[in-house]
ZADO-1210 file (C-alpha; in nm, 4 decimals, padded with zeros to 6 digits):
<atoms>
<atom x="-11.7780" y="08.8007" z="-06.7171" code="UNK" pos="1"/>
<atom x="-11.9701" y="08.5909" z="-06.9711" code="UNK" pos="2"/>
<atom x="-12.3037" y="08.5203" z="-06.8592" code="UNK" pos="3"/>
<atom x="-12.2867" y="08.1790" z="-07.0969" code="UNK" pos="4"/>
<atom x="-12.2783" y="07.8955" z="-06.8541" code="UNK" pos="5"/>
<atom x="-12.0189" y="07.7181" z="-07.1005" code="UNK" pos="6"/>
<atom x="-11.7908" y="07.9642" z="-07.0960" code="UNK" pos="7"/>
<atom x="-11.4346" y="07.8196" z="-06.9811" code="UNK" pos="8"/>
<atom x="-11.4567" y="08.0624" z="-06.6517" code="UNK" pos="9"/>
<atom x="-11.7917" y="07.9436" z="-06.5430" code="UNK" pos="10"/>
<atom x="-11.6711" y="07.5513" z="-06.6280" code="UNK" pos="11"/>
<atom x="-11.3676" y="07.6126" z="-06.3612" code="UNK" pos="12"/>
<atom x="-11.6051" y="07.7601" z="-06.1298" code="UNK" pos="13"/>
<atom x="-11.8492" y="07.4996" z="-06.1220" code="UNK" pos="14"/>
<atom x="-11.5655" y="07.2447" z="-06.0660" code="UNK" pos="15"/>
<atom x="-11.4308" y="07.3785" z="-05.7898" code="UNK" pos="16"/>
<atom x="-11.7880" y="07.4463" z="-05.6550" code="UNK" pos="17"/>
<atom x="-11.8696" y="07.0941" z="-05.6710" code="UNK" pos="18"/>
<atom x="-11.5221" y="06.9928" z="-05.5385" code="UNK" pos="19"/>
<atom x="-11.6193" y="07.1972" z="-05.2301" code="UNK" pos="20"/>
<atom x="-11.9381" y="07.0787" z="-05.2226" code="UNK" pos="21"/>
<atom x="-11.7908" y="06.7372" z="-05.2272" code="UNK" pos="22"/>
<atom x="-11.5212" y="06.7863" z="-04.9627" code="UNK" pos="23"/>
<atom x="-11.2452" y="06.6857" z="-05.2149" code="UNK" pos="24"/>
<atom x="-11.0066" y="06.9713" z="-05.1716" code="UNK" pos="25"/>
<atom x="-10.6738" y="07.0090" z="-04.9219" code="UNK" pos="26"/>
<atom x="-10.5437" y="07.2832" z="-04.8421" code="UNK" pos="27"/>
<atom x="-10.3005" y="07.2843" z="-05.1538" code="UNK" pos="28"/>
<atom x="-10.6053" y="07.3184" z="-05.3440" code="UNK" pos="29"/>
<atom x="-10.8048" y="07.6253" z="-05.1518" code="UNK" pos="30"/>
<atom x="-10.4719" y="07.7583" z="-05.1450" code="UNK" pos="31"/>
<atom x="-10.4913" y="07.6975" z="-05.5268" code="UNK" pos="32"/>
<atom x="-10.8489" y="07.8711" z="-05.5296" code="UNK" pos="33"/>
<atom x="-10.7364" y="08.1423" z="-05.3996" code="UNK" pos="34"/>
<atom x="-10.5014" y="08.2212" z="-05.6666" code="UNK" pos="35"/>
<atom x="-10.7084" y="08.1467" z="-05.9424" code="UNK" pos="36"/>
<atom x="-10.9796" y="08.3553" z="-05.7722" code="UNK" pos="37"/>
<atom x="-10.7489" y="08.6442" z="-05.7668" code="UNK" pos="38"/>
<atom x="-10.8591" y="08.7457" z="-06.1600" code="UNK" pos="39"/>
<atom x="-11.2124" y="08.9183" z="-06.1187" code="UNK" pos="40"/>
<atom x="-11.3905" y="08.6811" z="-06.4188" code="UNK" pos="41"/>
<atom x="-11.2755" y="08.3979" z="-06.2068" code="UNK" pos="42"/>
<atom x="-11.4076" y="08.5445" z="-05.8895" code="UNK" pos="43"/>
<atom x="-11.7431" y="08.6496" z="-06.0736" code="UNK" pos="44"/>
<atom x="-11.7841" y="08.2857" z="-06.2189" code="UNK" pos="45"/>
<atom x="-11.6771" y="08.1617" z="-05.9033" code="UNK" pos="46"/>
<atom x="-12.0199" y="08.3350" z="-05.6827" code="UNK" pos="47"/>
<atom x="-12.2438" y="08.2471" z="-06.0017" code="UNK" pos="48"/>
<atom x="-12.1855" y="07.8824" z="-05.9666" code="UNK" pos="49"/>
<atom x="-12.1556" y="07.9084" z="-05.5674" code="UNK" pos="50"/>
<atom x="-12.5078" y="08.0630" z="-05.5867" code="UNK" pos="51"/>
<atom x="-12.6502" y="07.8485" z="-05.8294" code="UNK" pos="52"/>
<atom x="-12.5090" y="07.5605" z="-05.6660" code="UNK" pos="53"/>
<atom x="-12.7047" y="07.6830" z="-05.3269" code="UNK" pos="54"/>
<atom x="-13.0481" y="07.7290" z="-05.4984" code="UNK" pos="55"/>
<atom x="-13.0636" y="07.3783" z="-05.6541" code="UNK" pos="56"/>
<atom x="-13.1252" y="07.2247" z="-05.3426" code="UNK" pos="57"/>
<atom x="-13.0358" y="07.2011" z="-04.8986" code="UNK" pos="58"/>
<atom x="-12.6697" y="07.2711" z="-04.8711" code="UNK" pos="59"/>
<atom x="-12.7461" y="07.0278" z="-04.5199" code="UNK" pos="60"/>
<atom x="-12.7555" y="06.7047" z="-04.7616" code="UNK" pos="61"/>
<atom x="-12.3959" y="06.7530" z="-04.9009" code="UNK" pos="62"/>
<atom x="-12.2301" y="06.7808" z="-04.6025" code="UNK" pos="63"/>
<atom x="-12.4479" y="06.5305" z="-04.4332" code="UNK" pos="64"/>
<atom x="-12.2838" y="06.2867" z="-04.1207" code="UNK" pos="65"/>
<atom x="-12.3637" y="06.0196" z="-04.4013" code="UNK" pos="66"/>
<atom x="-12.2092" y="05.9972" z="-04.7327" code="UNK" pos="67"/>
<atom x="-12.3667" y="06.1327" z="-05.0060" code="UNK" pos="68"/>
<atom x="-12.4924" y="05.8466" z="-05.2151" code="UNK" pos="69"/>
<atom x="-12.3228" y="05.8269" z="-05.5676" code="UNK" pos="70"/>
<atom x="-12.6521" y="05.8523" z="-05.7598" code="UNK" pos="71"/>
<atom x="-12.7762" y="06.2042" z="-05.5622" code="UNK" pos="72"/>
<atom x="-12.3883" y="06.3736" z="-05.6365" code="UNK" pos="73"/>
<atom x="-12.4898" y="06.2450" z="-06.0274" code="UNK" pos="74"/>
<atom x="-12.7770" y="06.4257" z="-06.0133" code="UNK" pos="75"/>
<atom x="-12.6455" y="06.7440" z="-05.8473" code="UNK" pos="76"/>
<atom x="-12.3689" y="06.7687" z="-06.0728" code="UNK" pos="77"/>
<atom x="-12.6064" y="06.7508" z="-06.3692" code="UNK" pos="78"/>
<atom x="-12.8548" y="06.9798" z="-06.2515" code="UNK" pos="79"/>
<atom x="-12.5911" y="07.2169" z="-06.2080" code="UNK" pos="80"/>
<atom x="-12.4095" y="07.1300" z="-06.5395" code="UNK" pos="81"/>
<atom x="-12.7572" y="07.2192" z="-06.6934" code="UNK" pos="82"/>
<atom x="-12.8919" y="07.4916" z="-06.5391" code="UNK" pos="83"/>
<atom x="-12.8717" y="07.7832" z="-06.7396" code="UNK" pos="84"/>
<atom x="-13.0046" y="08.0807" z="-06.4857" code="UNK" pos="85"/>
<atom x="-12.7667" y="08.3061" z="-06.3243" code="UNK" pos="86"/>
<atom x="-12.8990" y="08.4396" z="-05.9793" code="UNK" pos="87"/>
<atom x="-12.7063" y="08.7374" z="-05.8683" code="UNK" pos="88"/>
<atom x="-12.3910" y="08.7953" z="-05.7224" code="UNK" pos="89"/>
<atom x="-12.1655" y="08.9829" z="-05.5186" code="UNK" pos="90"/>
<atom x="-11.8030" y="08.9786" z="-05.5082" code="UNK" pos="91"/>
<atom x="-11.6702" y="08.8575" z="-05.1968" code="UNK" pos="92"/>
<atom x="-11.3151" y="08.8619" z="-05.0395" code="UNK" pos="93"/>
<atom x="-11.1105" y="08.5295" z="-04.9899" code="UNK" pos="94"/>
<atom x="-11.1007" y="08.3667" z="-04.6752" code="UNK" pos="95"/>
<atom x="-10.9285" y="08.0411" z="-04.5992" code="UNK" pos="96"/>
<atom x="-11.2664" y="07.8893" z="-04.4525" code="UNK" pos="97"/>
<atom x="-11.3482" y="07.5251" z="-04.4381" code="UNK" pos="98"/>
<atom x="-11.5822" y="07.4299" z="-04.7502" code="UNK" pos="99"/>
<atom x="-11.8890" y="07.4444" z="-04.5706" code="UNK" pos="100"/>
<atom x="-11.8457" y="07.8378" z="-04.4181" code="UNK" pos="101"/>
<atom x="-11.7449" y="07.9356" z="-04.7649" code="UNK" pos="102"/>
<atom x="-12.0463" y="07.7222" z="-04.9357" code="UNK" pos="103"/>
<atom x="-12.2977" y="07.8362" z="-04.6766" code="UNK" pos="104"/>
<atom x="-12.2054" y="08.2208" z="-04.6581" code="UNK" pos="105"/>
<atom x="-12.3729" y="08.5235" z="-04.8152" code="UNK" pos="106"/>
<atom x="-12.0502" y="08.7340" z="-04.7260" code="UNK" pos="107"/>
<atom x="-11.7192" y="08.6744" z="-04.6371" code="UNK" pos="108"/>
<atom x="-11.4323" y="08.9122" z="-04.5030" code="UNK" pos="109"/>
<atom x="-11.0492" y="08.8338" z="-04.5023" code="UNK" pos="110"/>
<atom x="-10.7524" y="08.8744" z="-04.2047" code="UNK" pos="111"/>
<atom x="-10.7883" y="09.2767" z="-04.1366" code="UNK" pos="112"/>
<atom x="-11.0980" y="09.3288" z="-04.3117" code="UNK" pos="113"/>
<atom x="-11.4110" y="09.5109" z="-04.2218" code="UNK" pos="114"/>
<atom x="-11.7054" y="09.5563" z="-04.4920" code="UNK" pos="115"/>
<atom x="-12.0371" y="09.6508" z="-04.4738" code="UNK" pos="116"/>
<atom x="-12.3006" y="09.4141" z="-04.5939" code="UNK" pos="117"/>
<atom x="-12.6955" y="09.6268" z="-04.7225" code="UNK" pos="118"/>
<atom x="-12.9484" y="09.3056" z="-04.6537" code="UNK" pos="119"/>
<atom x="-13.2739" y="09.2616" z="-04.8188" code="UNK" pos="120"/>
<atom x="-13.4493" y="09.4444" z="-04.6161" code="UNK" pos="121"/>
<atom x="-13.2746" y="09.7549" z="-04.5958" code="UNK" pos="122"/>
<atom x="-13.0960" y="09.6663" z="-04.2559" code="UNK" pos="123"/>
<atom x="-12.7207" y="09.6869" z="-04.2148" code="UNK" pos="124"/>
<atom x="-12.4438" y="09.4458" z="-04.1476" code="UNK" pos="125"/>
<atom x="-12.0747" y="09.5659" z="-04.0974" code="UNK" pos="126"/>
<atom x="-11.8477" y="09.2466" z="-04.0767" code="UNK" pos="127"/>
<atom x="-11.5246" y="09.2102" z="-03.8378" code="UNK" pos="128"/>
<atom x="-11.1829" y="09.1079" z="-03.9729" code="UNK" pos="129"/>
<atom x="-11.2332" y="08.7151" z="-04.0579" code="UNK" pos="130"/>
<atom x="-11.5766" y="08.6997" z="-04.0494" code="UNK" pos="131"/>
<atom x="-11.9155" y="08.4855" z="-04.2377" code="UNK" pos="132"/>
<atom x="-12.2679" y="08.5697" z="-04.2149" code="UNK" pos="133"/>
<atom x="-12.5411" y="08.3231" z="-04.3702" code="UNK" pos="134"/>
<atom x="-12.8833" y="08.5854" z="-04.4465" code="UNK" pos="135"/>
<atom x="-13.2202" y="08.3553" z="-04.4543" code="UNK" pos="136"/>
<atom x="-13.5182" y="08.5792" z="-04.4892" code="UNK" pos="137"/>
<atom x="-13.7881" y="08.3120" z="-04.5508" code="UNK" pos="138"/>
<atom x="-14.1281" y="08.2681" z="-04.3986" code="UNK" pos="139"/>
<atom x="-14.2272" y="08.6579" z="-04.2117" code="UNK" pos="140"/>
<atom x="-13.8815" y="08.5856" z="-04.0256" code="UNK" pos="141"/>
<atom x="-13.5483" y="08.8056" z="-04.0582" code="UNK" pos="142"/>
<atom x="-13.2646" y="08.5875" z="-03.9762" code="UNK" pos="143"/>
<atom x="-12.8568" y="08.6089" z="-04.0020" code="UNK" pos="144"/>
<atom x="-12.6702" y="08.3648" z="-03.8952" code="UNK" pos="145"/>
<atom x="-12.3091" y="08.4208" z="-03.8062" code="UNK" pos="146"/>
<atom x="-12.0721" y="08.1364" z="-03.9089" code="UNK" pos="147"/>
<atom x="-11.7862" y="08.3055" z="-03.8077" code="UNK" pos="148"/>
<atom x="-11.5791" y="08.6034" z="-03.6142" code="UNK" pos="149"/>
<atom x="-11.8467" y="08.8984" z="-03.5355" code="UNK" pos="150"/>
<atom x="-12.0670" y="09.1592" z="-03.7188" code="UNK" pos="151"/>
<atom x="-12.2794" y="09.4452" z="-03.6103" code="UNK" pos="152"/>
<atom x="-12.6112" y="09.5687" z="-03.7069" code="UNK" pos="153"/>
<atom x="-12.7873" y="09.8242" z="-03.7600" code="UNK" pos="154"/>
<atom x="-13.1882" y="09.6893" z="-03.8383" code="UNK" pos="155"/>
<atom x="-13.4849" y="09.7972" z="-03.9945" code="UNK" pos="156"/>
<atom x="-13.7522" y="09.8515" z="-03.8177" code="UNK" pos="157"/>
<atom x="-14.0538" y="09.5950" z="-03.8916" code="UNK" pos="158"/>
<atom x="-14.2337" y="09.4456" z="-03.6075" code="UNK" pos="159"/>
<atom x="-14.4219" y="09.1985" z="-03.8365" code="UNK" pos="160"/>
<atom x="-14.0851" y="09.0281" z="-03.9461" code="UNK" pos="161"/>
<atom x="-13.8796" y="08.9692" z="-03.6698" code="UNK" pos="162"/>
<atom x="-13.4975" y="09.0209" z="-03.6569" code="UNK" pos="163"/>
<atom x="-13.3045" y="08.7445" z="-03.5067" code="UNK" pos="164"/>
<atom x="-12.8910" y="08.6909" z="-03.5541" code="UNK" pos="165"/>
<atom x="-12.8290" y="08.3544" z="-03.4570" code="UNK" pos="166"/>
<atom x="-12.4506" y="08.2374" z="-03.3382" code="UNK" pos="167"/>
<atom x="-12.3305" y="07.8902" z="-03.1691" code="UNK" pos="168"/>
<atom x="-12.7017" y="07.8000" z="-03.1359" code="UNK" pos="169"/>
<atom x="-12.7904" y="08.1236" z="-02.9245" code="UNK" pos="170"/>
<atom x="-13.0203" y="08.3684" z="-03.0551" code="UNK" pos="171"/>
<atom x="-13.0405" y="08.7551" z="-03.0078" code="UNK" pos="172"/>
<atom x="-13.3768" y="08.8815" z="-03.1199" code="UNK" pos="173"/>
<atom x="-13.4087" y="09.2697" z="-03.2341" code="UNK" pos="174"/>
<atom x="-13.7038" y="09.4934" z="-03.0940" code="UNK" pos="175"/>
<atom x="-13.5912" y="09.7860" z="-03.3212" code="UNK" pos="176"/>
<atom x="-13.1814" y="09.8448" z="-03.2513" code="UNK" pos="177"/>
<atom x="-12.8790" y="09.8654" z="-03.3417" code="UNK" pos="178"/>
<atom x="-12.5887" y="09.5608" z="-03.1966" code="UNK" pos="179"/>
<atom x="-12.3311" y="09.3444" z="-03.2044" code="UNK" pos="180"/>
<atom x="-12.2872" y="08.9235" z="-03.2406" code="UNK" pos="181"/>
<atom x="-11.9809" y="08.7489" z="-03.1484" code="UNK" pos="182"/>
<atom x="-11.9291" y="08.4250" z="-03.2482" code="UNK" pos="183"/>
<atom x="-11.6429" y="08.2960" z="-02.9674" code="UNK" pos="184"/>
<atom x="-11.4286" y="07.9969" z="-03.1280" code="UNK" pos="185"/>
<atom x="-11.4833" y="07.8992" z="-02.7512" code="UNK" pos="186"/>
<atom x="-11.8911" y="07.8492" z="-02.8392" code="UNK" pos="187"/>
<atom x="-11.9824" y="08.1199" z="-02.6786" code="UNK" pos="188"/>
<atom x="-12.1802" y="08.3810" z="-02.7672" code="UNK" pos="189"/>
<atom x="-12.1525" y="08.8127" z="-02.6982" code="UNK" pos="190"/>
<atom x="-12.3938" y="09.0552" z="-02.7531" code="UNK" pos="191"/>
<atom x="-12.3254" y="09.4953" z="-02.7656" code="UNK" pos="192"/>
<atom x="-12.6333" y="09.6798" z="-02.7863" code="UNK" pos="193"/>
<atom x="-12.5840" y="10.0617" z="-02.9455" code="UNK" pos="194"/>
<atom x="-12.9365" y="10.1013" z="-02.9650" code="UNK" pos="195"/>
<atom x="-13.2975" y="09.9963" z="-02.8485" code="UNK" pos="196"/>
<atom x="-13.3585" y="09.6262" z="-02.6529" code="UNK" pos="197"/>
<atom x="-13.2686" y="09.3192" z="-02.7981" code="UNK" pos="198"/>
<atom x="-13.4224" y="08.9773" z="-02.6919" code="UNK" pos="199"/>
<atom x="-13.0839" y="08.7401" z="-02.5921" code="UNK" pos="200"/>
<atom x="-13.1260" y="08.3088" z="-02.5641" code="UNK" pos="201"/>
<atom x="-12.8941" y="08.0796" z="-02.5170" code="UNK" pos="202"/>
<atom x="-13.1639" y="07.7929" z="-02.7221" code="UNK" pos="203"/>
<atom x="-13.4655" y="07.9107" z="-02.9169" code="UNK" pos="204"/>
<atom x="-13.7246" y="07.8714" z="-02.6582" code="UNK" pos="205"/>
<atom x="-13.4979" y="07.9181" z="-02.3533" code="UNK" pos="206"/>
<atom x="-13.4622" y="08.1786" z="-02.1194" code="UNK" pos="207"/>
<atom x="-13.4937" y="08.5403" z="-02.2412" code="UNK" pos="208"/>
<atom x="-13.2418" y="08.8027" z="-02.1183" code="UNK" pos="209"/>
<atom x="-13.3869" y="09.1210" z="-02.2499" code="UNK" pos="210"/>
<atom x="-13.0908" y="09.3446" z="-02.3199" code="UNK" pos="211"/>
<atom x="-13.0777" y="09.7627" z="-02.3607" code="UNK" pos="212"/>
<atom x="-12.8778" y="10.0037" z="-02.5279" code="UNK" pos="213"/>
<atom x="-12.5694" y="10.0802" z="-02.3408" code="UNK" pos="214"/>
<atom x="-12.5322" y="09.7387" z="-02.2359" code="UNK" pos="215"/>
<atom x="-12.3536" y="09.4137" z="-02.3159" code="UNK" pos="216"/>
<atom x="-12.4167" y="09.0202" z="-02.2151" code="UNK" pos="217"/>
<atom x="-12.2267" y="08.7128" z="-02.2144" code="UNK" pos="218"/>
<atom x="-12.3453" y="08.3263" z="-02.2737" code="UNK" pos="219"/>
<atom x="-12.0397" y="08.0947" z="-02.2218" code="UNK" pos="220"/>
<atom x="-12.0100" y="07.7674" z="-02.3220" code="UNK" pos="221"/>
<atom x="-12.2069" y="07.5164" z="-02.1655" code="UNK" pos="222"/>
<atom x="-12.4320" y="07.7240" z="-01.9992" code="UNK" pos="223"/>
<atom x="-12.7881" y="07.8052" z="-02.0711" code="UNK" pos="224"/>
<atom x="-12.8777" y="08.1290" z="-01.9594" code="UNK" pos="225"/>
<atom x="-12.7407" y="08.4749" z="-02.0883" code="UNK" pos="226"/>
<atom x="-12.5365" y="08.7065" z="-01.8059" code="UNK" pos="227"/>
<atom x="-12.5104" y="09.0951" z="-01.8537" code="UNK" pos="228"/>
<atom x="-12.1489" y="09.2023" z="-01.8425" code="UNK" pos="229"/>
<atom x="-11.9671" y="09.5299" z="-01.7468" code="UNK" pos="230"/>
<atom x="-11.8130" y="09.6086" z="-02.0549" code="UNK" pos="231"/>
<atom x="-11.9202" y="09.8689" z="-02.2783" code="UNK" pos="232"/>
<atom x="-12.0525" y="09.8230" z="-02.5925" code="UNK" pos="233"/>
<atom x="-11.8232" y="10.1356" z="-02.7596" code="UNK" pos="234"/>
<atom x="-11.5145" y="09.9281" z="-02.6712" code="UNK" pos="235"/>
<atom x="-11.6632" y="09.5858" z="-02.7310" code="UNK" pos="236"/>
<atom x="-11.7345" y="09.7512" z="-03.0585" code="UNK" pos="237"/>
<atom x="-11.4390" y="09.9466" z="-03.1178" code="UNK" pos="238"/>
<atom x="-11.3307" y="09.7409" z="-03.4249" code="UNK" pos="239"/>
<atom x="-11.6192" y="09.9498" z="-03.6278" code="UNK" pos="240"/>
<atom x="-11.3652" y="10.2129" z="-03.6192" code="UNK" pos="241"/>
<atom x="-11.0035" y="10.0553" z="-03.6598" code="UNK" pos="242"/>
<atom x="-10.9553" y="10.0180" z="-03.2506" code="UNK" pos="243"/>
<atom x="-10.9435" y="09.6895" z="-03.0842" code="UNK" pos="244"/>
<atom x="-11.0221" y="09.7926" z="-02.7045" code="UNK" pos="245"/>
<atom x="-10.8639" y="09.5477" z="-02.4357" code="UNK" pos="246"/>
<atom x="-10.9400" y="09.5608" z="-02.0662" code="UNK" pos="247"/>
<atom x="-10.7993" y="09.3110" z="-01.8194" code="UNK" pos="248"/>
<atom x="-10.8611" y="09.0200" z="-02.0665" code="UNK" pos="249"/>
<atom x="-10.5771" y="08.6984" z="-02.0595" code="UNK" pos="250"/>
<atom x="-10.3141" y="08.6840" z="-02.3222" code="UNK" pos="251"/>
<atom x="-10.3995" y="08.4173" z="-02.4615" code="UNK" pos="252"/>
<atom x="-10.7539" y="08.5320" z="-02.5493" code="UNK" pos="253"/>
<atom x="-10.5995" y="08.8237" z="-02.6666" code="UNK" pos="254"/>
<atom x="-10.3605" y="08.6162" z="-02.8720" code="UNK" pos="255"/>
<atom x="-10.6438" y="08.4440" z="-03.0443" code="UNK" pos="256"/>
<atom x="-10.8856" y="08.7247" z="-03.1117" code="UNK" pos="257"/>
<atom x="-10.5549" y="08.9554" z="-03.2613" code="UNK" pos="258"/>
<atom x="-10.4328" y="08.6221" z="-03.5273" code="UNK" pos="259"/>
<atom x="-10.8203" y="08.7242" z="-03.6857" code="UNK" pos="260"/>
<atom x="-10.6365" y="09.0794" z="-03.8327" code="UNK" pos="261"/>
<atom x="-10.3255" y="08.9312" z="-03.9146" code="UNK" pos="262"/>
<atom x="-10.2291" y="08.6171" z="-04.1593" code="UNK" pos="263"/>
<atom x="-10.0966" y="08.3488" z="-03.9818" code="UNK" pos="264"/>
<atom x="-10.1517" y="08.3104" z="-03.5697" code="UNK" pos="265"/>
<atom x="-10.0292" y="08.4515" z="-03.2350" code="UNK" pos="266"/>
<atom x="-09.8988" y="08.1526" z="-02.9962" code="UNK" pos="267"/>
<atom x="-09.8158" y="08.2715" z="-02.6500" code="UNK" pos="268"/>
<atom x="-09.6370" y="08.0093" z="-02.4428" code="UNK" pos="269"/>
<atom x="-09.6662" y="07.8684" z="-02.1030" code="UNK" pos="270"/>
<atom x="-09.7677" y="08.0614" z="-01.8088" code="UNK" pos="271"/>
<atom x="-09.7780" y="08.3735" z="-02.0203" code="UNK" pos="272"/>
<atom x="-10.0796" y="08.2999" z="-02.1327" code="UNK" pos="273"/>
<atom x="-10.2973" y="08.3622" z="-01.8868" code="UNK" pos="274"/>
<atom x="-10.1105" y="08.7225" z="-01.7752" code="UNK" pos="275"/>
<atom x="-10.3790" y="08.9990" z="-01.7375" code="UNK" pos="276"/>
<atom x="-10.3405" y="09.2831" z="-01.9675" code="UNK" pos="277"/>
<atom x="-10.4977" y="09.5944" z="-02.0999" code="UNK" pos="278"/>
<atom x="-10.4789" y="09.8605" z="-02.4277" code="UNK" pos="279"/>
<atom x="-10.6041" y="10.0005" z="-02.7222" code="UNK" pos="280"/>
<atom x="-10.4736" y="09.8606" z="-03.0376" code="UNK" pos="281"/>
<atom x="-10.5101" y="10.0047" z="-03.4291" code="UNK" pos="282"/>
<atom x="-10.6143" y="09.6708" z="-03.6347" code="UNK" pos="283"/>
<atom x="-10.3965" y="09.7810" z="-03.8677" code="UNK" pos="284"/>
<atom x="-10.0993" y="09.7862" z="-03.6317" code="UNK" pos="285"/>
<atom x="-10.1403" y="09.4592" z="-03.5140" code="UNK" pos="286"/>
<atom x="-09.7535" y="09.3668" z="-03.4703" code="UNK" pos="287"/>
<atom x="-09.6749" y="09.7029" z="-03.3583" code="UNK" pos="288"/>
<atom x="-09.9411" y="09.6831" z="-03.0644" code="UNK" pos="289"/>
<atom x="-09.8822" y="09.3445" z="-02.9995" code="UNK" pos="290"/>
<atom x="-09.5018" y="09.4057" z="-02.9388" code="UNK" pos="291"/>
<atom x="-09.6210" y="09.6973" z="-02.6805" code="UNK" pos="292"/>
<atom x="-09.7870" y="09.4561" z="-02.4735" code="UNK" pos="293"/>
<atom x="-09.5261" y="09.2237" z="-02.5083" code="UNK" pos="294"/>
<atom x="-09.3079" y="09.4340" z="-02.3525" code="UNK" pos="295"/>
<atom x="-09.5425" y="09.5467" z="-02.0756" code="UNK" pos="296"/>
<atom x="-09.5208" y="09.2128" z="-01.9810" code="UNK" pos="297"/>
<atom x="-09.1422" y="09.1546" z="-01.9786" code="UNK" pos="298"/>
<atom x="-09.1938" y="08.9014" z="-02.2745" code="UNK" pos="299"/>
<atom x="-09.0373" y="08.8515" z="-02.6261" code="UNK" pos="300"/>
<atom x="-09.1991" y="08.8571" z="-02.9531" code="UNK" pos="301"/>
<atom x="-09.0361" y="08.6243" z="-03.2059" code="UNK" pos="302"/>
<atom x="-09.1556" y="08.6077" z="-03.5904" code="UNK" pos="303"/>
<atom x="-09.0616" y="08.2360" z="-03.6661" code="UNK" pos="304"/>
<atom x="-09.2317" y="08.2940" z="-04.0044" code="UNK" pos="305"/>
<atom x="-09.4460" y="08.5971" z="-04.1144" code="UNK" pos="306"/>
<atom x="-09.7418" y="08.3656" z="-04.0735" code="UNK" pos="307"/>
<atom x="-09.6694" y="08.2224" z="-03.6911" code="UNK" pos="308"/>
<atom x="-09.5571" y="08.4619" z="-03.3969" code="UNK" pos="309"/>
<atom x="-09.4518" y="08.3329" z="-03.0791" code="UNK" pos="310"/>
<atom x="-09.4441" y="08.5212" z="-02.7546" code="UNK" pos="311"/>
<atom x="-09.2673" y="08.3770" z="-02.4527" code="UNK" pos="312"/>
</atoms>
């Protein structure tokens, strides 16, 4: 990819980076993105400018409850028209996020894909299927924030610079480990531990639930204290290795968390939906398992589209 910031690839980019910015796209358009992203010189111009566009100032005041005054969008758009630095970038997969996810994350993965992430420290991250992480290392502190789905890690240790993943507003603090962060489209918050104690909150400055390997812990919405749970964090986990592990969990939730390694999303109707079941599923099997425990349930599976499946 050119590195000349007038190049006609970088110009596209930084038009649909500032249409993002902006929140003047549809879904036409991302849908529109995509494609064009598709070509690697678009997708290279495309994290220049994203990246650019995130060092010239708080991503907070674009998408602000207020509207951004004409005259500070003017001078955005020129400072970014102008700049002529190119901070580096890495190529990330397409997902269908609202503008702010995809403006705010580091790293990005798409329906069925897992990826590991190396972070500036020499920790690891290893991203779920339809998943965002945000890395802010600033100020002696270590901190990820998940924006989306669930990611495991696997941290340096460095007791001088804390570790701390942050998700729905709870916080899970590393004391040398190894673990997992879900990010529940419910607002609540899971933790796995594979290794060593981690430090779990519900609030920075609440209640501390301190966490060891071989457990996991639970804060639900609208609660403010952690709870440890019984499941283990090898199945909680199990996506690290192509398994999804369900035990006695509600269709429905099952539903939801499956439509994350598929396109498209998993409706199950009526009463069904809150039918107990159980299995091991290959995420990249996802119909195939899905139509087992359809069937274990005396229920149908019916593709109205490949991108909606309804089970009644």
């Amino acid at each position: 990819m050119s590195s000349d910031p007038s190049s006609p690839e970088r110009r596209a980019a930084r038009e649909w980076v500032l249409r993002l910015a902006a929140s003047e796209i549809d879904d036409a358009a991302l849908a529109e993105l995509a494609g064009w992203r598709r070509a690697p010189t678009n997708n290279a111009a495309f994290e220049k400018e994203r990246r650019l566009y995130r060092a010239l100032g708080p991503l907070e005041e674009t998408f602000a409850a207020q509207p951004t005054t004409a005259a500070r969008r003017t001078r955005r758009r020129a400072a970014l028209v102008s700049a002529t630095g190119a901070l580096a970038a890495a190529a990330i997969a397409w997902l269908a996020l609202d503008p702010f996810t995809l403006m705010a994350a580091d790293r990005v993965t798409g329906s069925g894909e897992i990826a590991a992430m190396a972070l500036p420290d020499g920790s690891r991250a290893l991203l779920d299927s339809e998943s965002a992480l945000a890395v802010e290392y600033r100020g002696g502190e270590r901190r990820v924030r998940i924006l989306r789905g669930e990611a495991w890690f696997d941290v340096k240790h460095d007791p001088a610079h804390p570790f701390t993943v942050e998700a729905n507003g709870a916080t899970a603090r590393a004391l040398g480990t190894a673990y997992g962060v879900e990010r529940g489209e419910d607002g609540g918050v899971s933790l796995a531990v594979t290794r060593g104690l981690v430090g779990f909150t519900a609030s920075e400055g609440g209640t501390m639930l301190r966490v060891p390997a071989g457990a996991t812990a639970r804060i639900d919405t609208g609660t403010f204290e952690p709870r440890l749970r019984t499941a283990k964090p090898g199945d909680a986990l199990a996506w690290r290795s192509g398994r999804i592990v369900i035990e006695n969990r509600s269709l429905g939730e099952v539903a939801a968390e499956l439509s994350r390694y598929r396109r498209g999303t998993i409706v199950v109707l009526g009463a069904a939906a809150s039918r107990r079941v159980s299995g091991v599923l290959k995420v990249d099997e996802i119909d195939r398992g899905l139509a087992g425990l359809a069937a274990a349930q005396g229920l149908s599976v019916t593709h109205l589209t490949p991108w909606l499946v309804v089970l009644r």
